[in-house]
N, C-alpha and C positions, 0 to 999 in steps of 0.2 A: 483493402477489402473491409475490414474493421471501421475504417473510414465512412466508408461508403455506407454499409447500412447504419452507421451511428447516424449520418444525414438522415436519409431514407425515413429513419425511424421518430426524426426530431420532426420532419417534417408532419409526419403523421400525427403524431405527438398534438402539436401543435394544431391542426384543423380540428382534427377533434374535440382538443380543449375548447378553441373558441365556440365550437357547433353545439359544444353541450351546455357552455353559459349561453346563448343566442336562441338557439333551437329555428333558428329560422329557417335555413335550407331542408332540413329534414321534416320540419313540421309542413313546408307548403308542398313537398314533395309526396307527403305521405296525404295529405289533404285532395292534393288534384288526383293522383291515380284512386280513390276510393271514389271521390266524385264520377270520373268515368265510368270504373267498372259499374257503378249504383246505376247512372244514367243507361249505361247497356242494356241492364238488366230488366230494366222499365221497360227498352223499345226491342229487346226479343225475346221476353219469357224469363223463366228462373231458371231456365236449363239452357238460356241461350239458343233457343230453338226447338228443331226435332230430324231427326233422322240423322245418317251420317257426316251430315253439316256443322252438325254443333259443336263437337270437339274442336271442329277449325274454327268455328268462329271463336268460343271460349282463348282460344290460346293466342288468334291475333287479337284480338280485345287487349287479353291481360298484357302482352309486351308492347303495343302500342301504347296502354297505359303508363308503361313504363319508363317507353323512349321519351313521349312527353313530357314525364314528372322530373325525368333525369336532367333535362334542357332546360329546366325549369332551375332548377338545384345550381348545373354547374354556372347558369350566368349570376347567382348569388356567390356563389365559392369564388368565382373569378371576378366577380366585382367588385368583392372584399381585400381582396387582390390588388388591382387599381386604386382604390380607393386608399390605401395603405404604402403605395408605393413598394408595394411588397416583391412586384419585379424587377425595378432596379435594384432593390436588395437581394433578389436572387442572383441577379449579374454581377454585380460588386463583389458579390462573394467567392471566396476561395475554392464551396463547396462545386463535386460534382455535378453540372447538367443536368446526369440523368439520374441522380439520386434523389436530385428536387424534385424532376418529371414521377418518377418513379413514386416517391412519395406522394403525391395530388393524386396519381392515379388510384393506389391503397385507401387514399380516404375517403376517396371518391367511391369508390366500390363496396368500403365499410359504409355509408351513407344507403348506396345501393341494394343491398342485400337487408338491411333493417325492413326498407319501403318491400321490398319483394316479400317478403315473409309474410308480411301484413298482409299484400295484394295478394298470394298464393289462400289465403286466410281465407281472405274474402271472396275469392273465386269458389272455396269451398261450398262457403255458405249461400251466397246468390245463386249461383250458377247451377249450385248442387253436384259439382265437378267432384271424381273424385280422386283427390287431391293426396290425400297421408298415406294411400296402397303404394303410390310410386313417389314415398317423399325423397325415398335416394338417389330416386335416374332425376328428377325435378330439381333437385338441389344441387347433382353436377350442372346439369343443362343450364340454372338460373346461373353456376358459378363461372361457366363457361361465357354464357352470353355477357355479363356482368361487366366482366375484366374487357372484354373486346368492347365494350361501350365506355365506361369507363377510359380506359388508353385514348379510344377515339373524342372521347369527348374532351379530356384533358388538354388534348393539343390544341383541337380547333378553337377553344372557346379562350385558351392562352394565346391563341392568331387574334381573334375578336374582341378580347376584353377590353382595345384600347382603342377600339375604330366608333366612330358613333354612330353606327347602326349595327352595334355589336348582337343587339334582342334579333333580329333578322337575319344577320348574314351566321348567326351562329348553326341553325337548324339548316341553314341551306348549303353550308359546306359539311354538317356533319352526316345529315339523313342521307346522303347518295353514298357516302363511304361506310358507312353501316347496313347496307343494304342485304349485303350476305350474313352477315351477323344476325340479324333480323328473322331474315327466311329460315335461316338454320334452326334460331330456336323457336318457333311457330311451328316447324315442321316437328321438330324432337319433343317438343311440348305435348303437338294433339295427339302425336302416336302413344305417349304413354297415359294422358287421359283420355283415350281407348282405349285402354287397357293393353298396349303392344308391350314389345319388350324390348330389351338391345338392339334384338338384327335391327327391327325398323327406325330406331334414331341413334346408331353407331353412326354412319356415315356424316351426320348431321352434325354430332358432338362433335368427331373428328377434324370437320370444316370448322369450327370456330375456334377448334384449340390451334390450327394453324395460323388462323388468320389472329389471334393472339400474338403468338410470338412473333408472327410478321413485322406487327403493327407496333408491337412494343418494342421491339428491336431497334426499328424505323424511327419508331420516333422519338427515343431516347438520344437518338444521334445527332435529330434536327434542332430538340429543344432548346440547345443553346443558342440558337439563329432566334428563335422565336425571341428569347427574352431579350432581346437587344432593343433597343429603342429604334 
């Protein structure tokens, strides 16, 4: 076990280091989802509307921005990858599967949660959403959704990074499998900026922490299949 998260942690370790001498994935990550949101905010008002529409639309905006920027990130992460030969050297190696999987996914969601924070930021401010009354149901809910993007994106885009039409085929095996992920937190999102409370996005949270451990379970098992040539 000691093993296992000393990987885990080496792996993390490691992307981060490279991410923070590079600043590439996070920089164009954090650059498109502000883009978005800004251009939103131009074609529906600064409140994103008016009547009880606009929380919904606020809150799919901001995680459409999200999934975007993410797909954007992991075909850099994983092309650094490729480009490095970094997965035959995951296979060669001695280490665990799924402590490597396991690790890309942590950095990947460290990467993720940076861009939210911002994006949540700027939702305050465009939008006029408000944001810091429910910063702690927003911050499971982002933690939530996160990690089930993250897992999922990890794997597909380690399916794609070595096919040549990896920029395409990555969003069209990820976005169908992220679909609940998705709805969940657009739904958990606009109920608390409405001002709702638990009851109305328990249910919500609860679906993604399942489809969580699903997915991660899953696909800590497969990841070995993937890294093979």
């Amino acid at each position: 076990m000691r093993r296992f998260f000393s990987v885990l942690l080496a792996v993390v370790e490691k992307d981060l280091r490279l991410e923070w001498r590079t600043k590439e994935s996070l920089l164009v990550m954090v650059v498109f989802a502000l883009l978005v949101l800004t251009l939103f905010s131009f074609a529906f008002g600064p409140g994103g509307g008016s009547g009880e529409n606009a929380r919904a639309v606020q809150a799919g905006i901001l995680w459409i921005s999200f999934l975007f920027a993410c797909v954007i990130g992991l075909s850099r992460t994983m092309g650094v990858e490729r480009e490095s030969t970094g997965f035959s050297a995951m296979y060669a190696s001695p280490a665990d599967p799924s402590a490597l999987y396991l690790g890309k996914v942590v950095s990947v969601a460290v990467l993720m949660g940076i861009m939210e924070f911002v994006g949540f930021a700027v939702l305050a401010v465009l939008y006029h959403a408000d944001v810091w009354k429910s910063a702690g149901a927003l911050a499971l809910i982002a933690a939530s959704a996160t990690l089930g993007v993250a897992a999922a994106g990890t794997l597909f885009s380690a399916m794609s990074a070595r096919t040549r039409t990896r920029e395409v085929l990555l969003p069209v095996l990820m976005f169908p499998a992220l679909v609940p992920v998705l709805i969940a937190a657009v739904k958990a999102t606009e109920a608390h900026l409405g001002g709702g409370g638990w009851a109305d996005s328990r249910d919500w949270i609860r679906l993604m922490l399942v489809y969580d451990v699903v997915f991660l379970v899953a696909a800590s098992v497969v990841f070995e299949y993937i890294l093979e040539e």
